[in-house]
C-alpha positions in Angstrom: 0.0 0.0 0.0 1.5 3.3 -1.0 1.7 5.6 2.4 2.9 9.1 0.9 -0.5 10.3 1.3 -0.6 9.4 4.8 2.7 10.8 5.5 1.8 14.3 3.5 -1.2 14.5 5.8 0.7 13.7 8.4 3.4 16.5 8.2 0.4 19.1 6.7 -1.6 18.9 9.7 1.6 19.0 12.0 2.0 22.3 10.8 -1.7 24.0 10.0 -2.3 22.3 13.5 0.3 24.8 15.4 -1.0 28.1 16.9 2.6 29.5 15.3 1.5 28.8 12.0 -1.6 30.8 12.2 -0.5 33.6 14.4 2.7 34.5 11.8 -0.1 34.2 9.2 -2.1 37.0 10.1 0.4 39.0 12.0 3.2 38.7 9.2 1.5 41.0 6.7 0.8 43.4 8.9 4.3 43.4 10.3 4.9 44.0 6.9 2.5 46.7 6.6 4.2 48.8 9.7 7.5 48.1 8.6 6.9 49.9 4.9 5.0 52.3 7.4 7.2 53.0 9.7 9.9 55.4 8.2 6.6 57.3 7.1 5.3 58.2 10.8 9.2 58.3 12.4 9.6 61.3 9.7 6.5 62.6 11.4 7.8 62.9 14.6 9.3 66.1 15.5 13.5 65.6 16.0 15.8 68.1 18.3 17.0 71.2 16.6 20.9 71.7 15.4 22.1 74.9 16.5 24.6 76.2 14.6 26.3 79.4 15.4 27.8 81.4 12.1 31.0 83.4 13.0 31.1 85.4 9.7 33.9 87.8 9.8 32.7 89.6 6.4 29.1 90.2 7.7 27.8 89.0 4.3 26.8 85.2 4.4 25.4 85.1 7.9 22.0 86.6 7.0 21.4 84.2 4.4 20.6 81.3 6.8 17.2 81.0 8.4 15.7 78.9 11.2 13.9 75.7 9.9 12.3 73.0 11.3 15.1 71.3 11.9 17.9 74.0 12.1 18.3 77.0 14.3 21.2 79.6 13.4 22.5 82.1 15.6 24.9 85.0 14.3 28.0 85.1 17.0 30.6 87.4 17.4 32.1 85.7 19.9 35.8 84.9 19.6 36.0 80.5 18.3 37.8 79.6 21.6 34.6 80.9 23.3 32.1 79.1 20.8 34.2 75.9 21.4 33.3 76.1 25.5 29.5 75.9 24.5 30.4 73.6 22.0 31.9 71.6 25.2 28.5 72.4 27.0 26.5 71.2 24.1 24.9 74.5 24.0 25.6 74.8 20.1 25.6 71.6 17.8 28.4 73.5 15.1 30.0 76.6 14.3 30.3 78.0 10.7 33.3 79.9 10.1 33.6 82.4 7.4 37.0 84.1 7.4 36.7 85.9 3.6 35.1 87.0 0.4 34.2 83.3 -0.9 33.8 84.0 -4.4 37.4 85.3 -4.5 38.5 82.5 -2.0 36.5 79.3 -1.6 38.4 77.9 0.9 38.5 80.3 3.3 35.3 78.5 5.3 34.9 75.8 7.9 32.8 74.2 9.8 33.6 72.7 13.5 31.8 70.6 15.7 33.0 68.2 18.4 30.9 64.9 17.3 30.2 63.8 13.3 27.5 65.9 11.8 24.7 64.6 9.8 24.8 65.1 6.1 21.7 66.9 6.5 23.4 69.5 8.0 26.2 69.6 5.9 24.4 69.8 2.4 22.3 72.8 3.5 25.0 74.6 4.5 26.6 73.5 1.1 23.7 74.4 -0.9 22.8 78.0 0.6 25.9 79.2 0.2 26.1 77.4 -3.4 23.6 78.7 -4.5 24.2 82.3 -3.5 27.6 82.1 -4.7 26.0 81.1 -7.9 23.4 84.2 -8.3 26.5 87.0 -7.2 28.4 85.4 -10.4 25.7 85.6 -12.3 25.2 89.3 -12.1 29.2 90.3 -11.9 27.9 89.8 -15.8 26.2 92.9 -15.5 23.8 91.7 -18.0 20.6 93.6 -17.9 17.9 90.5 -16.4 20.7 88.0 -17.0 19.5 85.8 -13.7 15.5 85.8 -14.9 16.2 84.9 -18.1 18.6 81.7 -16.6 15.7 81.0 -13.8 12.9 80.9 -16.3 15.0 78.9 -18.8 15.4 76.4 -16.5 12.6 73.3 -17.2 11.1 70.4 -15.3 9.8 67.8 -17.3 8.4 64.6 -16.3 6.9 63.0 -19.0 3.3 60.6 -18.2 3.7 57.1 -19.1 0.9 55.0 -20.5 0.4 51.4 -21.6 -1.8 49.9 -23.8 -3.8 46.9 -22.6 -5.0 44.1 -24.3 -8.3 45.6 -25.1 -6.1 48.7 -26.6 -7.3 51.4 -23.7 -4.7 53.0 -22.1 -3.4 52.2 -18.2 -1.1 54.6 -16.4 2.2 52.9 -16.6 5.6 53.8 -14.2 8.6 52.0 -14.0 9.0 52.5 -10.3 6.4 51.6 -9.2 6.6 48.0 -11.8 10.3 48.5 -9.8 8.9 48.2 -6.6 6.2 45.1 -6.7 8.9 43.4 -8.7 11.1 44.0 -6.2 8.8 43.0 -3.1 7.8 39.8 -5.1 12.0 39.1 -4.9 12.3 39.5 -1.7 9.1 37.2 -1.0 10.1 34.7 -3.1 13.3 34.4 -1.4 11.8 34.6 2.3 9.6 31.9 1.4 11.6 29.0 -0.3 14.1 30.0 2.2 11.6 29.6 5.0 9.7 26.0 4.1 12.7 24.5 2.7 14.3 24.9 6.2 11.8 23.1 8.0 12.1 20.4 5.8 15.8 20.5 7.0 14.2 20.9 10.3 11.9 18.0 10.3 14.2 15.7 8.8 17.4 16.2 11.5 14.5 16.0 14.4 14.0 12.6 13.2 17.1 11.3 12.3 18.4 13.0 15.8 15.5 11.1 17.6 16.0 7.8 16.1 12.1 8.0 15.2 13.1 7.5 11.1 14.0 4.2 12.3 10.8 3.1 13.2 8.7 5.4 10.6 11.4 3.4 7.5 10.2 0.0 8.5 6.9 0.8 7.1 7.6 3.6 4.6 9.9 3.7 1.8 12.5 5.9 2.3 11.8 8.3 -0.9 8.3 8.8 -0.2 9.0 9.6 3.6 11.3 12.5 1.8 8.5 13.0 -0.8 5.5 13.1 1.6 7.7 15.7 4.3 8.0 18.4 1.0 4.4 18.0 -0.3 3.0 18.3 3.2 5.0 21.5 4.3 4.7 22.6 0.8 1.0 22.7 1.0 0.7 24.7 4.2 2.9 26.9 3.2 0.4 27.4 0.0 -2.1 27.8 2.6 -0.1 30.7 4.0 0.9 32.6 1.0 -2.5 32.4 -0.4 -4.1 33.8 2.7 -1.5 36.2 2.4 -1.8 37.2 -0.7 -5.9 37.3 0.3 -5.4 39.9 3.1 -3.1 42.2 0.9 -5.2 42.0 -2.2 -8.1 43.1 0.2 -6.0 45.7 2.0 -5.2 47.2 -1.5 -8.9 47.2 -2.8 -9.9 48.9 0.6 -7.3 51.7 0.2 -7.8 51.9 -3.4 -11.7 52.7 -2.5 -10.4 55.8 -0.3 -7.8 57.1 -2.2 -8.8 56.4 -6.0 -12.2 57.7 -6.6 -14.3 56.3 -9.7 -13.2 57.6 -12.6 -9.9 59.1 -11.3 -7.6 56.7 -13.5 -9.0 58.0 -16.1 -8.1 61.9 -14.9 -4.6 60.8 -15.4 -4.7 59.7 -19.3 -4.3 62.7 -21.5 -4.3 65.3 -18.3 -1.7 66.6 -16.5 0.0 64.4 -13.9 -0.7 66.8 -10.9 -4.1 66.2 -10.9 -4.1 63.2 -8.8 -1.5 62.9 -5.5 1.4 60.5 -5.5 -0.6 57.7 -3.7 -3.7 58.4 -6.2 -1.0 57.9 -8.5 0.2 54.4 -7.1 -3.3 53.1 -7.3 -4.2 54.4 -10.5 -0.9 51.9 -11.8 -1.6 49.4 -10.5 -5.0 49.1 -12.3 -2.6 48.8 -15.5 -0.9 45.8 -13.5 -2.0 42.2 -14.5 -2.5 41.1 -10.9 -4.0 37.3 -11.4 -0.6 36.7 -13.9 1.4 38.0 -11.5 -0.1 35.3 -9.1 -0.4 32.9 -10.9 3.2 32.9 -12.1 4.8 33.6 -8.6 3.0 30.5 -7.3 4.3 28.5 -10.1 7.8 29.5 -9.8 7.6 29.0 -5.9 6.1 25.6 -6.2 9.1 24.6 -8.7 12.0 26.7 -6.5 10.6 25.0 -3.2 11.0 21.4 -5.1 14.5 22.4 -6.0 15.7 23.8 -2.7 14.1 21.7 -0.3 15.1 18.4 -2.4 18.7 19.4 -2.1 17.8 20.6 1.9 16.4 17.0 3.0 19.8 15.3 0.9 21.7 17.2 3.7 19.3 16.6 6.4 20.1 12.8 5.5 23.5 13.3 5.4 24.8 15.2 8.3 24.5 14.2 12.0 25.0 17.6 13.8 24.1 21.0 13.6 27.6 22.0 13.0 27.6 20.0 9.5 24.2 21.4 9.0 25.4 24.8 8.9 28.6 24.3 7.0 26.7 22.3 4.4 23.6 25.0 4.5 26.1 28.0 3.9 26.8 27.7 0.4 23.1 27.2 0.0 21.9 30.3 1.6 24.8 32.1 -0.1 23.7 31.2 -3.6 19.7 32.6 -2.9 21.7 35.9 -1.8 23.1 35.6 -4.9 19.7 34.9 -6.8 18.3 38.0 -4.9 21.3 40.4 -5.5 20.8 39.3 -9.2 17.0 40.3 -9.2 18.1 43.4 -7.4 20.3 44.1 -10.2 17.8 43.0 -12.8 15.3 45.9 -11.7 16.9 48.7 -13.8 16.8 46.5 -16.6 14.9 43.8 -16.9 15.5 42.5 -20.3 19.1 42.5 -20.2 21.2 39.7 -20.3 22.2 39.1 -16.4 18.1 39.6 -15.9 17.1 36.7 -19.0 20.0 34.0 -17.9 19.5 34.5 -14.3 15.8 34.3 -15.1 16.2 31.0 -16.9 18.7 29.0 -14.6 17.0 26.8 -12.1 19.1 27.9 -9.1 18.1 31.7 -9.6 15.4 31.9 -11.7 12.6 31.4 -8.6 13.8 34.4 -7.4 14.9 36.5 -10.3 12.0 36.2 -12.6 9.7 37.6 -9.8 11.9 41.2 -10.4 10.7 40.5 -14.8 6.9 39.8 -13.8 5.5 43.2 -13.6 7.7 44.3 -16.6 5.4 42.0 -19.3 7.9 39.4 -19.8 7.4 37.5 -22.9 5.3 34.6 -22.7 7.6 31.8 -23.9 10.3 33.0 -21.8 8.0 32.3 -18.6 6.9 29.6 -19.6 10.5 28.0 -20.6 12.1 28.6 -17.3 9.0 27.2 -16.1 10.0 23.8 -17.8 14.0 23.7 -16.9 12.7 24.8 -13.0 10.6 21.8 -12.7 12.7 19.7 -14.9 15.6 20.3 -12.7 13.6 20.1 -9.9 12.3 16.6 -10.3 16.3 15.6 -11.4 17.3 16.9 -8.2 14.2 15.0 -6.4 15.2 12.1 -7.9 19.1 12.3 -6.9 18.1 13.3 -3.3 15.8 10.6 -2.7 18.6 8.1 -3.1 21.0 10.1 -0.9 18.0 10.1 1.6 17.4 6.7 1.4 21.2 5.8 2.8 22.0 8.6 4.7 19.0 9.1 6.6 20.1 5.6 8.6 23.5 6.7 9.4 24.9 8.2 12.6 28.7 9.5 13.7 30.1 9.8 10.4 30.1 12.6 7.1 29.7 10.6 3.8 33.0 11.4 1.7 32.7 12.0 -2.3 33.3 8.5 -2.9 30.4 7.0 -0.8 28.0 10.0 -2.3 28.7 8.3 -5.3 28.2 4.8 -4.6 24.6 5.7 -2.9 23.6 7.9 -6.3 24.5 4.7 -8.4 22.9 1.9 -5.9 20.3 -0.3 -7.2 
């Protein structure tokens, strides 16, 4: 009687059965949600002023600097030694030197403090004085409305994008924000093949560790005890990502209902881009963006990556007998998804090049680095061949796993060499 069903329920309801499982289910989005958030609200917040005191021995720059929200300047004619004692007393954040004419001596300004300033700081400083340097060269000219003529010559185009869909109406198209789900589906692919194949890892060294596989062996074959562990923890971790993807799709049509009014899309195609805000904006794309393809292709490629990783994952499982060989065999693992997700980060600006097709293509990177291509309208017969080579590979690798499994999971106290690899792939 065949018992890999048995066995993938077994390990399924092992893990939809945990109160873990459920709890990062529901609670992982929105964690994800506040992080995105977060750097939003902490700008909010109101931060300590820099007080920076301008010793300007010309009397000419000092009145160009103004308090801001988050500076404060304070003309001084104090002597430096004395600005240096509330510099000591942390009365004063900086002082701003200015010891000559700057336009006939550049160099002949500083800026002290007694701890490493933020480049905020720095670059305002940089760009007042810039940019009044700047406007005093431009009218040593002494060309009658010389200055207006360079301000209103001065242009800032940003040109709408648009897209034609299959019906041939138009969608509001940007390459940022194509950039930016591509670039979160990356990350997510990596998180999650990473993730489930390590329990597979998991589950397999808890048994062999516990002597249970033993027992479990004597009534199962050893392939489908691999077999039934990935299918089982495979499928809840379908479960999760598709009540993941459930919430955010549901988050997004919510937010899309406050933000995007009826017919605001719409404003966008032929108008002028200001007409809607920035997050109008966002929404507005991503009613260009084939969502269900998008799906449907990221759970394909994560099915076929999880295959591939977590075959190779349970062959070490088998073969190691402590968490020190786990690690040293894991490492180059884990170091080649960093690879696959550096290559999809470098795929963003360009994702029909040649480093974003290959990596795309080959099984060990292309889970993670076609996810980066998806929103950019890939071509269909390259999806669907990397598609082919992923599972092909993955089902090669299955195969070549299973009969390391099937040796190694039995032995204890000793790392197979090369040799003995060898003899276990080419048993009969």
């Amino acid at each position: 009687m065949n018992k890999l069903p048995l066995v993938i329920q077994r390990e399924f309801l092992t893990r939809i059965r945990k109160r873990s499982f459920w709890v990062m289910t529901f609670a992982l989005p929105l964690l994800m949600i506040g992080i995105a958030l977060l750097p939003i609200l902490l700008s909010q917040i109101g931060e300590d002023k820099q007080h920076v005191a301008i010793l300007d021995h010309t009397g000419r720059y000092a009145e160009l600097f103004h308090d801001s929200e988050g500076y404060s300047f304070v003309r001084s004619t104090a002597p430096l030694d004395s600005l240096k004692s509330q510099g000591i007393q942390e009365e004063i954040t900086a002082v701003l030197e200015i010891r000559d004419d700057l336009s006939k001596d550049p160099t002949a300004v500083s800026l002290f403090s007694f701890k490493q300033l933020p480049k905020g700081l720095e670059d305002h400083i940089n760009d007042v004085l810039s940019r009044y340097l700047t406007e005093e060269k431009i009218r040593s000219y002494d060309i009658p409305q010389l200055q207006e003529a360079i301000q209103q010559s001065q242009v800032q185009l940003r040109v709408p994008t648009y897209k034609w869909n299959e019906d041939g109406d138009l969608d509001t198209s940007s390459s940022e924000i194509a950039s930016g789900i591509g670039m979160l589906l990356t990350f997510l692919s990596y998180m999650f093949i990473l993730t489930y194949g390590g329990m597979v890892l998991q589950g397999v060294q808890e048994e062999k560790k516990n002597r249970i596989v033993e027992v479990i062996v004597s009534s199962v074959r050893p392939r489908d005890l691999m077999m039934g562990k990935i299918v089982g923890i495979g499928l809840a971790g379908l479960i999760q990502i598709t009540i993941w993807f459930v919430l955010i799709f549901s988050g997004v049509q919510i937010a899309e209902s406050f933000f995007l009014p009826e017919g605001a899309g719409a404003q966008l195609v032929g108008g002028p881009m200001g007409d809607l805000s920035m997050v109008q904006l966002i929404f507005s794309t991503l009613r260009g963006v084939d969502v269900v393809e998008i799906l449907v292709f990221f759970v394909l490629f994560f099915i076929g990556g999880y295959f591939f990783f977590a075959s190779i994952l349970s062959a070490m499982g088998a073969m190691a007998s402590s968490d020190e060989e786990i690690q040293q065999m894991m490492l180059p693992l884990v170091l080649l998804l960093v690879v696959a997700m550096y290559a999809g980060i470098g795929s963003a600006s360009n994702p029909d090049g040649t480093l974003a097709f290959w990596a795309s293509i080959i099984p060990l990177t292309s889970p993670v680095v076609m996810m980066v291509r998806l929103p950019f309208d890939v071509p269909l017969w390259q999806e669907l061949l990397s598609l082919i080579i992923l599972y092909l590979s993955a089902f090669a690798i299955s195969a070549l796993a299973g009969k390391i499994y099937r040796t190694g999971i039995l032995m204890y106290g000793k790392k197979p060499s090369l040799k003995e690899l060898w003899r276990w792939l080419n048993y009969k």
